[in-house]
N, C-alpha and C positions, 0 to 999 in steps of 0.2 A: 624357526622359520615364521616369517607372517602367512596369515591368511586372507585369504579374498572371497566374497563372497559372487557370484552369477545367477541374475533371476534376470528374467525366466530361462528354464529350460526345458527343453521339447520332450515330450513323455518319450519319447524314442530315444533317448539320451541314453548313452552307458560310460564308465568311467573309460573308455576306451577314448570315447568319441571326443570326451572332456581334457581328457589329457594331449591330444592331438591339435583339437583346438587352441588352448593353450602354448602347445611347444613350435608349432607352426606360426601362430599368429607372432609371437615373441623372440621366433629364433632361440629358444633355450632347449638344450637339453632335456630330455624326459628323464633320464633318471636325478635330475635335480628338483624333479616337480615331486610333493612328498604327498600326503596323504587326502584322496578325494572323496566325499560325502555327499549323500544328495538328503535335503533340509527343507519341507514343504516343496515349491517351486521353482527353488534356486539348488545349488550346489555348493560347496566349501570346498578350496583348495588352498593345499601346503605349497609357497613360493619362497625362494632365497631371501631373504632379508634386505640385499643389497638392490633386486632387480625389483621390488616390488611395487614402488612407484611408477615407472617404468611400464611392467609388466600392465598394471591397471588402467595405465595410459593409453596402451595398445590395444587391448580389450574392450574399454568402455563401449558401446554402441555399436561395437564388431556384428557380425553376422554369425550365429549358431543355427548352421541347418534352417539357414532362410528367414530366421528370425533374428531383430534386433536382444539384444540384454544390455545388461545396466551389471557393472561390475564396479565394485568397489572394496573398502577393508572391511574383513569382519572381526578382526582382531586387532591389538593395540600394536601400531609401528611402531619403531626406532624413529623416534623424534631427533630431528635434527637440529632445534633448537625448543627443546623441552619447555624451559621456562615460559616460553611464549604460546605456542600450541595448547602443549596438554593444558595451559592454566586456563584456556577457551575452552577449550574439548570439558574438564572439567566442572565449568559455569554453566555451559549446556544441560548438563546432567543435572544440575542444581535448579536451573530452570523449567525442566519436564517434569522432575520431581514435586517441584511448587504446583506445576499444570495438573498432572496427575492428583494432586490431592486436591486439589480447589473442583474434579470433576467426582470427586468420590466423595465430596462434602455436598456437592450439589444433586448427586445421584442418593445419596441419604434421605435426604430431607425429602423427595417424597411429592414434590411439589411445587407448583410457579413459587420462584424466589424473587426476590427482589433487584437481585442483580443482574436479571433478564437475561439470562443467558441458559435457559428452562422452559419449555410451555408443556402443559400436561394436556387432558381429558380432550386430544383431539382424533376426528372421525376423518376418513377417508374423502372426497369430496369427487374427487375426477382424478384418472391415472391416462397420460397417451405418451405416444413417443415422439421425440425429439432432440435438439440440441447433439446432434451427432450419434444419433441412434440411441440413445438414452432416453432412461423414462422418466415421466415427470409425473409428479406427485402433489395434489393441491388437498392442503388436509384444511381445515378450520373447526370451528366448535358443530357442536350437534346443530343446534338453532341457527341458519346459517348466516343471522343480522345482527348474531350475538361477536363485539371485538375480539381480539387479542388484546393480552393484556402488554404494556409496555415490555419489548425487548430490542437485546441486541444482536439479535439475527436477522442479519441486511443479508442482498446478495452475496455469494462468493463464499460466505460463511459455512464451514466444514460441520457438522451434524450430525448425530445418530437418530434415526428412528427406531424406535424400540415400542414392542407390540406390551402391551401392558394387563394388568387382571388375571394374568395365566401364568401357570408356575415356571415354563420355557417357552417368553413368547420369541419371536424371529425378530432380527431388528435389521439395521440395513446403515450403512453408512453413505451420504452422499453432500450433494453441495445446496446451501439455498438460490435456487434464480430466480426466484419472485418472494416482493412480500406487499402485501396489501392490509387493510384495517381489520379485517376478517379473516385473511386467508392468509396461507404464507406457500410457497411452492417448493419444491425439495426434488432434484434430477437423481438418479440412484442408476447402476447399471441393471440391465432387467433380471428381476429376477428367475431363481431355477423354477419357482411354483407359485400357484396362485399368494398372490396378497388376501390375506386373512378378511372374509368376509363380517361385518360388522364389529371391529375390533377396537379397542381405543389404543391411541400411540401416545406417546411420549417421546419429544423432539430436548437433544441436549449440543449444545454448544458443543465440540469435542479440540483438544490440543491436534495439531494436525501434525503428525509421527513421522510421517514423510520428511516433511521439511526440518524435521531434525536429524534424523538419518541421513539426509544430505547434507548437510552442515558438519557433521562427526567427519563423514568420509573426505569433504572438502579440506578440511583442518590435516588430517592424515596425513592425505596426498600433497597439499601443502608444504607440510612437514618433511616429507621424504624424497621431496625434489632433489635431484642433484642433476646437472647438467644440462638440463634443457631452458624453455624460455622460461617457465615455471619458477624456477630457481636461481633467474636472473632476477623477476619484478619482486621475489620476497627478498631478494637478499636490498632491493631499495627500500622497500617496504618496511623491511626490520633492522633498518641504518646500515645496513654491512658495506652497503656500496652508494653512491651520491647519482641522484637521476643525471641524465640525460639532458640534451635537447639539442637539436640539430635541425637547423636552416637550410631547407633546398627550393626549388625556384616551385614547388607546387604551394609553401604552405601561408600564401598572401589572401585571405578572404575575397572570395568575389564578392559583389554587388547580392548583398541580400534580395531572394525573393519574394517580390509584394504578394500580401495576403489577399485572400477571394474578396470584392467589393458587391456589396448593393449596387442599385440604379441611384444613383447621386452621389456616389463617391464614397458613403458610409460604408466602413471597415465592417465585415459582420463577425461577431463574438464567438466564444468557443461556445458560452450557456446557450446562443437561440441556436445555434446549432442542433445543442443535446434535446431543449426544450425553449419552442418556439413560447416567445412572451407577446403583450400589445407593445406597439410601439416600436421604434428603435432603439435596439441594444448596441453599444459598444463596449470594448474592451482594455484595458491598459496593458499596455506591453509585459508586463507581469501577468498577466491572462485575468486580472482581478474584473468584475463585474460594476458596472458601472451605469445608468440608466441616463438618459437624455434625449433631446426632438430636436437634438442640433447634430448636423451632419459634422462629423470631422476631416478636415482636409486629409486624404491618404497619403499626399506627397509630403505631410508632418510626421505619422507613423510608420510606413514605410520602410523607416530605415533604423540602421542598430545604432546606439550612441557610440562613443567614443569608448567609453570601458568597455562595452558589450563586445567591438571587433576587437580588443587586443588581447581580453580573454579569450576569444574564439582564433587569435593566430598563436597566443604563449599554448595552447591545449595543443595546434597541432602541430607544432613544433617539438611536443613532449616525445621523447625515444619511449621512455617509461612511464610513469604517471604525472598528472597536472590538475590542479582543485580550479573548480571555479564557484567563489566565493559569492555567494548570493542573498546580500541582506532583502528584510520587506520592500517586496511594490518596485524591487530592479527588474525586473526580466529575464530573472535566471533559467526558467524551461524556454522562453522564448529564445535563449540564448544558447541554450543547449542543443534546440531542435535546429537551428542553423548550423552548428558545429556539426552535427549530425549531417546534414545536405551536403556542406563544405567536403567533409572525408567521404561522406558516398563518390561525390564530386570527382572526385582524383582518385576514386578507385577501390576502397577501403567497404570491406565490408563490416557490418560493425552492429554488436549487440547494445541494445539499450535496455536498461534495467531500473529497476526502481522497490522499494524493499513493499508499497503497496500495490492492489489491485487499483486504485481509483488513482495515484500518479501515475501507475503507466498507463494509465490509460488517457487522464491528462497528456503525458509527450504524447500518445500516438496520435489525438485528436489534433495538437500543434503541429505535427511530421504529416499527417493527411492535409491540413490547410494550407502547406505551402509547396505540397503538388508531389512527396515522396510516397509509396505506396509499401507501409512495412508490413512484416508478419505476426501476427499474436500469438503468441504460444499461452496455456491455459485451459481451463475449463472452463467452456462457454458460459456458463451462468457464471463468472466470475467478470465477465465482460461487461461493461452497461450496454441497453439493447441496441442504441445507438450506433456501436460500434462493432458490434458481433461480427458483421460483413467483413472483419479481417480478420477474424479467429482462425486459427490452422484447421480445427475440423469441421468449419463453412465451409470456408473458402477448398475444403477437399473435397465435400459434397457438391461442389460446381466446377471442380476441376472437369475438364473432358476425359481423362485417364478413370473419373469415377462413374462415369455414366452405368457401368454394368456393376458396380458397387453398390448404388440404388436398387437398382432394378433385384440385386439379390438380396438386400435388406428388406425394399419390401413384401418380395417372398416371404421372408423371417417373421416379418411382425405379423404379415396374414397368419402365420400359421399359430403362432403364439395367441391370436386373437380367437383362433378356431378354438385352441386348448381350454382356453378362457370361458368359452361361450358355445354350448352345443344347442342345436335346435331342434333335434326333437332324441326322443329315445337316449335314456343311460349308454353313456360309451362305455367300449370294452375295457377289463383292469386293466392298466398300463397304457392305454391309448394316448391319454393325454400326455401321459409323462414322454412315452415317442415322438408325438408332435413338439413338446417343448425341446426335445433332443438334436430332431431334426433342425429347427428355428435358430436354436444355439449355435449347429452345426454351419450352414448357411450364414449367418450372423457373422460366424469367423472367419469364413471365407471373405463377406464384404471388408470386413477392416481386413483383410489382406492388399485387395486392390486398395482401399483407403489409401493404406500406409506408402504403396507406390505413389498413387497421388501426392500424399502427402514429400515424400523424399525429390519429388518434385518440384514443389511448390517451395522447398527450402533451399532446393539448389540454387532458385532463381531469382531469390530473396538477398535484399542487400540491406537491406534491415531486419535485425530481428529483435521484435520487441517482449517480454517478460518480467514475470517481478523473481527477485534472488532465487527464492527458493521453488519456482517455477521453472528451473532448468532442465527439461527432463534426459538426461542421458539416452534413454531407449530411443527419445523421439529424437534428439537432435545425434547422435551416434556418434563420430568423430571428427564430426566439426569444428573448424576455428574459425576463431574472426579476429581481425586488424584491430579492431579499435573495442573495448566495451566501456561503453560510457554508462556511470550510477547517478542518475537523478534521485533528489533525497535523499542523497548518501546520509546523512548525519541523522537518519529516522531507520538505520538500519545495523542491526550488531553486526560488528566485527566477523566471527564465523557466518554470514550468511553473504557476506563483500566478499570472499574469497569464492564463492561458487562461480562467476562470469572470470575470476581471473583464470582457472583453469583451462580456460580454452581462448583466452585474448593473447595477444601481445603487449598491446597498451591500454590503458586505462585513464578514464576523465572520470571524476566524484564533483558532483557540483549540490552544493544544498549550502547551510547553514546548522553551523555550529554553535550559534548563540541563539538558536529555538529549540525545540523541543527533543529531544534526544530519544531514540528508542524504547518501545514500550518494554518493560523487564518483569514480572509478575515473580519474581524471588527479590525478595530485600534481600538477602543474601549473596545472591550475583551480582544483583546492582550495584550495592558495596564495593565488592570485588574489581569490575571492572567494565563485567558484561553492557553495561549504558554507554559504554565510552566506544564512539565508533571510530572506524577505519578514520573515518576522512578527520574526526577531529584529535584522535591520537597525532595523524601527520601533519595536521596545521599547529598542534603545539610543538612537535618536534624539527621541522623546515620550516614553516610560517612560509613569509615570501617567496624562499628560494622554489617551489613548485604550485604557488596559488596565485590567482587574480582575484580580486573582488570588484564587485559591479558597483558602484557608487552615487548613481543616477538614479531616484526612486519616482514612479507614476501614482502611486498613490495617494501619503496623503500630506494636507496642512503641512506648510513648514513647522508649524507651533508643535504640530502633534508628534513629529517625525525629532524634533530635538531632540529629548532625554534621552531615547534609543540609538540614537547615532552618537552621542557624546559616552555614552555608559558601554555601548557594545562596541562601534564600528569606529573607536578613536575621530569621531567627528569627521567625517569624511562623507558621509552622504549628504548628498545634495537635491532637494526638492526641483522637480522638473519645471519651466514654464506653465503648464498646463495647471498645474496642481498649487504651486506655491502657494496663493492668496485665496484656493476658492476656499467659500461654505455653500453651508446649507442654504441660507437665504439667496443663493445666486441658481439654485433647479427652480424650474417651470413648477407653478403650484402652490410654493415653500412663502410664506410672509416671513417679511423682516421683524424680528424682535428679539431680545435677548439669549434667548436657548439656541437661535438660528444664528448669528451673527456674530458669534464669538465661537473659535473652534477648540478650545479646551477648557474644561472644569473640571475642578477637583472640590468635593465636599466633604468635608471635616467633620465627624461625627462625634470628636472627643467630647466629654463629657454632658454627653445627651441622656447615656443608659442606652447605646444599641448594644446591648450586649449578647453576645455570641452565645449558643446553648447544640446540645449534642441530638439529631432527631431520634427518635424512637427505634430499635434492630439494629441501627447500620453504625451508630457510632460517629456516625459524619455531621460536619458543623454546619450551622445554618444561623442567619442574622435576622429572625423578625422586622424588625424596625426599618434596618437597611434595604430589606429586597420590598418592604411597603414604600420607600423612599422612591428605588428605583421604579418601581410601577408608576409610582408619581411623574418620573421622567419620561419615559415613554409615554404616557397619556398624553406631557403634554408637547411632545413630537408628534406624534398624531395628531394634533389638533392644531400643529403649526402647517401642515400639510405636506409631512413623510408619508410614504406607502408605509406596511408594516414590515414589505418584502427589500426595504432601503434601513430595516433596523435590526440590529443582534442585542441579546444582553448576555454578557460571558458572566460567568460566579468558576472560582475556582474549586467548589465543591460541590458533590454531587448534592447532597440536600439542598444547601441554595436553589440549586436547577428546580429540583421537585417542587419548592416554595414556589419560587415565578412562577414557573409553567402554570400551578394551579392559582394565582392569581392573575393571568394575563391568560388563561382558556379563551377569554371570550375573541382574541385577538389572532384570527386567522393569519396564517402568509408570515408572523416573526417568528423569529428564531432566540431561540435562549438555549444555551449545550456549556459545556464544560471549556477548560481553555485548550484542551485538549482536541474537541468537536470541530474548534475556528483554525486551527493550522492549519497556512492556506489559503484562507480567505479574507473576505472585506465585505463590507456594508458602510453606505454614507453615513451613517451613526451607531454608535456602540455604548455602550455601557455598562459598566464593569464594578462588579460588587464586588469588594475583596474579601469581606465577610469576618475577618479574625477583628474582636474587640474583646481583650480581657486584664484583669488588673497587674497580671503578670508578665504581660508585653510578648507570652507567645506568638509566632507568627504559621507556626508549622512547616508545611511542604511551599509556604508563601516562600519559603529561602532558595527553592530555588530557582535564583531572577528570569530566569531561561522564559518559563513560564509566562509571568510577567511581562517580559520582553513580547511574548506573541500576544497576548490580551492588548498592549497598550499601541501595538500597530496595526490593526483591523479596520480603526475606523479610519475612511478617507477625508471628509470635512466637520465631525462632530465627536469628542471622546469626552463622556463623561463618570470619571474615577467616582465611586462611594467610598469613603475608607476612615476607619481611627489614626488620626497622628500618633494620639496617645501610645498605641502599641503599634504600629505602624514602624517607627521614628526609632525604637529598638534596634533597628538593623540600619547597618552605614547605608546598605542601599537606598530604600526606602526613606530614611534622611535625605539620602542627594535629591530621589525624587521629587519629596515635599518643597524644596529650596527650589529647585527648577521650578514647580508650578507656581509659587511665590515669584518669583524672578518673572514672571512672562504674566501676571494677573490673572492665573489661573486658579487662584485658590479662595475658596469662601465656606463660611462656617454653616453647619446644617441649621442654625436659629435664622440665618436669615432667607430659608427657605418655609417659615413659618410653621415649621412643622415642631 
């Protein structure tokens, strides 16, 4: 028999209550239901083998005694196509595995590591409530002017805090919503007892367990579809059966909706939105960032090109699934968010997804700009603050249904605050801990009204926006939706694209497969297969038959935009009007002269002696000579009249990064990150160290072009490559490259830059 696991369940629960739920909710027989356990807060149950897909389906999000659960396998199905499944399910394991030991190598050491995913010897600073009755946590150093050291705990970022110097301190798991030069902030649910007066903590990056758990059960359930729609889109999915598509009189695109205007006609951009700048921002239809004091006509942007509507009518004409292919600077969210209106449009309610917290939140800031009002699902500090006003548990706390929600939450925290804080006279033993009883008590009563709020606010909702493994069963119960569309499909594995199929009928994957592919922290999975997503396993498998590609690109240089469309996109994109012929030397500010004026270089480092070397702990390569070169480049962009906030410098390695950074300190507002940090984005000028020079012609993880491909299409009117031929030229790619920049007088040797 398989088993199922159910959390939560209501301390009043008995195996009575559990087996009735079950054989009612399922219509099965009870004496086929076998053996029931109760396991922390959930339960385990013995189900047939045959119904348990099924069985789970019916269950999920059900109602136990007034409450929602989250019901899934706790045991391994009868895979229905083995080969496929368990070899996910399997990569997972191999994957957490890697997680787990990279946080017990970091929890060893004892100390800020270098991979910033650690910060030690911090003190408590301020504790209040917030963010959907949650508490917030603002820790920094003792000295409170004294920094943080460099890390990678941004918002949204999963966490331990751990009490530290005591032989059992308390620790606390939660999410970062704030991080500052000093300070960093951390939401946690309140605790049962005071937070440890003068205590030092220790903050750790943690794998987040959830979203693996939900990924095993999605593959499962996947697996053991038989009959319903479920076991229709895998059987396209896994070649059994050939998509769909079917023409009826709804699925002709209407007339795109024009975006919010300025007073003059000026388009305004998704950045001044987030973060208001001087001046006039404008946008490229690719949402890319773009600076200028010239208004743009709206009746030019306005509207979607010709690729953009016949991928947004082949998507909704898909019965089953439909790619839409989206090379650099096309307008693939922009493209996506109108496919999105279009299926609201005619009816269709429909989940949107994305494998980050910062692209969905990109679509929903493109779905709010052209007038659709969707839901966020998530942990509010996982939101940017910008956009929190559509979080599910905001927007619950101003539901009218919540109004007595409040009112008994802050009953809650008064009392919690009482516990905390007495004013005169030692309380009696046990007082405090009653008042904190009480506060709990009350506390769960508000997230009860919440939760109506909330089942509210989702009935009414025709978007619902999330990232994969942000699905949460308990909150969304057993819900479906018409349409789930995966923005940055190709930035998301395989088991975590099957969690929004469970509850869709159709599905749109729109990203790009010849950029950067999912993060995998096991070489081992990687290998395997774990890197290779959904959307780009089925563009090698059907290609055409269920993809469009966008081929119209707004951002940059024709010159710049060559190589990458001849090497990836079979020559097929086509620079816009707008964009064809500019540079640098055509913005306000910028003088004409040779760095400005011409939109692609490439410098030849071969036989200079920039020779590549290993930095100090980490292993990682770094170019001396090269990253002194490029500072030379940016200076003298600066001094032709760039902002700093109009330039990036990409390095493929992280020591490279370290170098710049620490020779360009003095240079506020640029950016310099990995090629990994620019997926995504643009700047009027770039610059790109590749960093490998050595006599052996290795190039390393330079191989794979994917990479490449994203560093060399960022910049909109200025790309200037550092690089050795010498070892460069090794690889067929990187040959074609060099001949391309030859071919267009892009190429010149590092002696004649005097250096």
């Amino acid at each position: 028999m398989a088993v199922i696991h159910i959390e939560p369940v209501p301390q009043r629960c008995g195996p009575g209550v559990i087996l009735k739920f079950v054989a009612d909710r399922t219509r099965i027989d009870g004496k086929h239901i076998g053996k029931i356990a109760f396991v922390g807060r959930g339960a385990t149950v013995e189900v047939p083998d045959a119904r348990a897909a099924a069985i789970v389906a019916a269950l999920d999000g059900a109602q136990l005694l007034e409450r929602l659960v989250r019901v899934r396998f706790a045991g391994k199905a009868d895979y229905t196509h083995p080969d496929h499944f368990s070899h996910l399910s399997r990569l997972l394991d191999l994957e957490a595995r890697e997680e787990e030991a990279e946080a017990r190598r970091r929890a060893a050491a004892g100390h800020d590591r270098g991979d910033g995913t650690t910060l030690t010897a911090l003190v408590l600073r301020d504790a209040e409530f917030g963010l959907g009755g949650r508490m917030l946590l603002t820790l920094g150093r003792k000295t409170r002017t004294d920094p943080l050291p460099p890390n990678r705990l941004g918002p949204g970022s999963p966490v331990v805090l751990t009490q530290t110097k005591v032989q059992r301190g308390v620790s606390f798991r939660g999410v970062v919503f704030d991080r500052a030069e000093a300070s960093i902030g951390i939401a946690i649910d309140p605790p049962d007892d005071d937070l440890p007066d003068e205590s030092i903590w220790r903050l750790d990056l943690t794998p987040d367990e959830v979203s693996r758990l939900r990924q095993q059960d999605a593959l499962r359930r996947a697996s053991a579809a038989n009959g319903d729609r479920l076991a229709q889109l895998k059987a396209v999915l896994l070649g059994e059966r050939e998509p769909e598509f079917v023409e009826d009189q709804r699925t002709e695109p209407n007339r795109p909706t024009p975006f919010p205007e300025k007073e003059g006609g000026a388009r305004v951009s998704s950045d001044s939105l987030l973060s208001p700048k001087e001046g006039v921002v404008f946008d490229s239809p690719d949402g890319g960032e773009r600076e200028s004091e010239v208004p743009v006509e709206s009746s030019a942007i306005n509207r979607l090109n010709a690729p953009q509507r016949e991928a947004i009518r082949f998507a909704l004409v898909a019965k089953d699934v439909a790619i839409i292919h989206g090379p650099p600077g096309t307008g693939k969210t922009t493209t996506v968010a109108e496919l999105i209106r279009q299926a609201v449009a005619r009816g269709d309610k429909v989940l949107a997804c994305a494998a980050s917290n910062h692209a969905v939140d990109n679509l929903l800031e493109k779905l709010l700009r052209i007038g659709e009002r969707p839901v966020r699902l998530g942990h509010p500090a996982r939101v940017v603050p910008e956009l929190r006003e559509r979080a599910i548990d905001l927007l619950a706390e101003k539901h009218p249904d919540a109004r007595q929600a409040r009112k008994v939450a802050r009953d809650a925290f008064a009392l919690f605050k009482q516990a905390d804080k007495w004013t005169r006279g030692k309380p009696e033993p046990g007082a405090k801990a009653a008042l904190r009883r009480e506060a709990r008590e009350l506390l769960g009563e508000a997230r009860k009204l919440e939760a109506l709020a909330i089942e509210r606010i989702l009935d009414d909702a025709r978007i619902v926006c999330a990232t994969l493994t942000g699905l949460d069963s308990q909150l969304l119960g057993q819900r479906r939706f018409d349409l789930a569309v995966l923005d940055e499909a190709c930035q998301s594995t395989e088991p975590a694209s099957w969690l929004p199929l469970l509850r869709s009928d159709r599905v749109i994957l729109a990203g790009d497969h010849c950029q950067l592919p999912p993060t995998v922290v096991s070489p081992e999975a990687a290998d395997q297969g774990l890197a290779v997503s959904l959307m780009e396993r089925l563009v090698g498998r059907l290609g055409p038959q269920v993809a469009r590609r966008l081929t119209v690109q707004y951002r940059m240089h024709e010159a710049i935009m060559g190589f990458s469309s001849a090497e990836f996109y079979d020559g097929d994109l086509v620079a816009d009007a707008s964009v064809i012929e500019h540079r640098l030397c055509d913005l306000p500010g910028v003088r004409a002269e040779p760095i400005t004026e011409s939109p692609v270089q490439f410098i030849d480092t071969a036989g200079a002696s920039y020779d590549e070397e290993l930095e100090d702990d980490t292993e990682s390569k770094r170019n001396r000579q090269e990253a002194a070169l490029a500072v030379k480049k940016v200076r003298s962009l600066l001094e032709a009249g760039l902002g700093p906030h109009q330039i990036a410098v990409i390095a493929p390695y992280r020591a490279q990064v370290r170098l710049l950074r620490d020779h360009l300190a003095d240079v506020p507002g640029l950016e310099i990150d990995s090629v990994d940090g620019f997926q995504g984005r643009e700047k009027e000028a770039v610059v790109i160290s590749m960093v490998r020079s050595n006599p052996e012609g290795e190039i390393g993880f330079l191989a794979d072009t994917r990479r490449t491909n994203v560093a060399l299409t960022r910049a909109r009117r200025k790309l200037i490559v550092i690089g050795d031929s010498a070892t460069l030229a090794n690889d067929p790619f990187y040959q074609r490259m060099l001949t391309h920049f030859e071919s267009i007088g892009a190429y010149s040797s590092v002696w004649e830059e005097g250096a």
